[in-house]
C-alpha positions in Angstrom: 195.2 70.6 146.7 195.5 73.1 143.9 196.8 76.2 145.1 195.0 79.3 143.4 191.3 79.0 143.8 190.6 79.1 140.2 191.5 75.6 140.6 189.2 74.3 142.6 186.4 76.2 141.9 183.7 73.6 139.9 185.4 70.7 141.5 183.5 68.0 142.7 183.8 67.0 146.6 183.5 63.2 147.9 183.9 61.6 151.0 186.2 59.0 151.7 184.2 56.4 150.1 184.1 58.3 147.2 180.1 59.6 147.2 179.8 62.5 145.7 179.0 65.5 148.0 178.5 68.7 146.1 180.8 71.5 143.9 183.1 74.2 144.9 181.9 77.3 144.1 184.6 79.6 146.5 187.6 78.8 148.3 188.1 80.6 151.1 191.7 81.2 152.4 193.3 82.9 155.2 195.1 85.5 153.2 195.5 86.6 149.6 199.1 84.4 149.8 197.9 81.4 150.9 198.3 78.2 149.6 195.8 76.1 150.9 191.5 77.4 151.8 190.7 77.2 155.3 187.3 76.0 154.3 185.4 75.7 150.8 182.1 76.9 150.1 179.8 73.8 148.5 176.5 73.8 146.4 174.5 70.9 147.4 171.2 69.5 145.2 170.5 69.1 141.5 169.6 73.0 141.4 172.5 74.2 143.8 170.3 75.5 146.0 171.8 74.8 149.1 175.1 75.8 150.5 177.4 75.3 152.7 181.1 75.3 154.5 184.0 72.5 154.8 187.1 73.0 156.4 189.9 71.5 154.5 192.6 71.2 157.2 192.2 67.2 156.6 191.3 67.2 153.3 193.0 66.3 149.7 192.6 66.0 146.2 192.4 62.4 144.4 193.8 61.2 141.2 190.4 62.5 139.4 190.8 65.9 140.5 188.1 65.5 143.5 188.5 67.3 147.4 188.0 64.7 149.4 186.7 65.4 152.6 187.2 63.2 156.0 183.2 63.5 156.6 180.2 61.7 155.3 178.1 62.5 152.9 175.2 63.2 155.4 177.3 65.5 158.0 178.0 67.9 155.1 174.5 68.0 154.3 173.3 68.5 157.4 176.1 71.1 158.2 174.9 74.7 158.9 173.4 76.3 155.2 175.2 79.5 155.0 173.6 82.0 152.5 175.2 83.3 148.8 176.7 85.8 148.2 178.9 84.2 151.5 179.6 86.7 154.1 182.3 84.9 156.6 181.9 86.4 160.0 183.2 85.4 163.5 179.9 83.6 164.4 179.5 81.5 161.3 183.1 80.4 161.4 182.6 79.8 165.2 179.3 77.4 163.9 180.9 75.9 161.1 184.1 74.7 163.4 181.4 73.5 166.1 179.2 71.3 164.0 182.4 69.7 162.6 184.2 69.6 165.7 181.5 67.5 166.7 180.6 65.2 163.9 183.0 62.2 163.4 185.6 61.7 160.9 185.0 58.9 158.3 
């Protein structure tokens, strides 16, 4: 996984079989120094009108550059929307980490 944001911002985001998700428009990481986003912020839909969050703890980059994710196509969309510009607070985390606690891993 690239390791400045810069990097992944743009990049497209698949699921294991390799169906496109969405594009990274923010990384979001722990602290200024880390090396790896806890979770990246996606656009969904032809007009990037709808948003939302991914953790990354399982996830990598292929040969093409992509962040593959270890959910489906579906559970990201149907993750929780979070608005632009994103604000992270305690109880968006806390739903993000829920819903993908809960949905299975492809």
């Amino acid at each position: 996984m690239a390791g400045a944001e810069g990097g992944l911002i743009g990049c497209h985001v698949v699921d294991s079989a390799g169906e496109r998700i969405g594009r990274i428009a923010e990384a979001i990481y722990a602290t200024p120094e880390a090396a790896t986003p806890l979770y990246v912020h996606i656009e969904l839909g032809l007009l990037h009108s709808r948003h939302v969050l991914v953790p990354t703890a399982a996830a990598r980059t292929d040969d093409d550059g992509d962040l593959v994710v270890p959910y489906s196509r579906d559970a990201v969309r149907n993750s929780p929307r979070v608005s632009t510009p994103l604000e992270l607070t305690a109880a968006l985390e806390a739903e993000v980490a829920a819903y993908y606690t809960s949905t299975a891993v492809s």
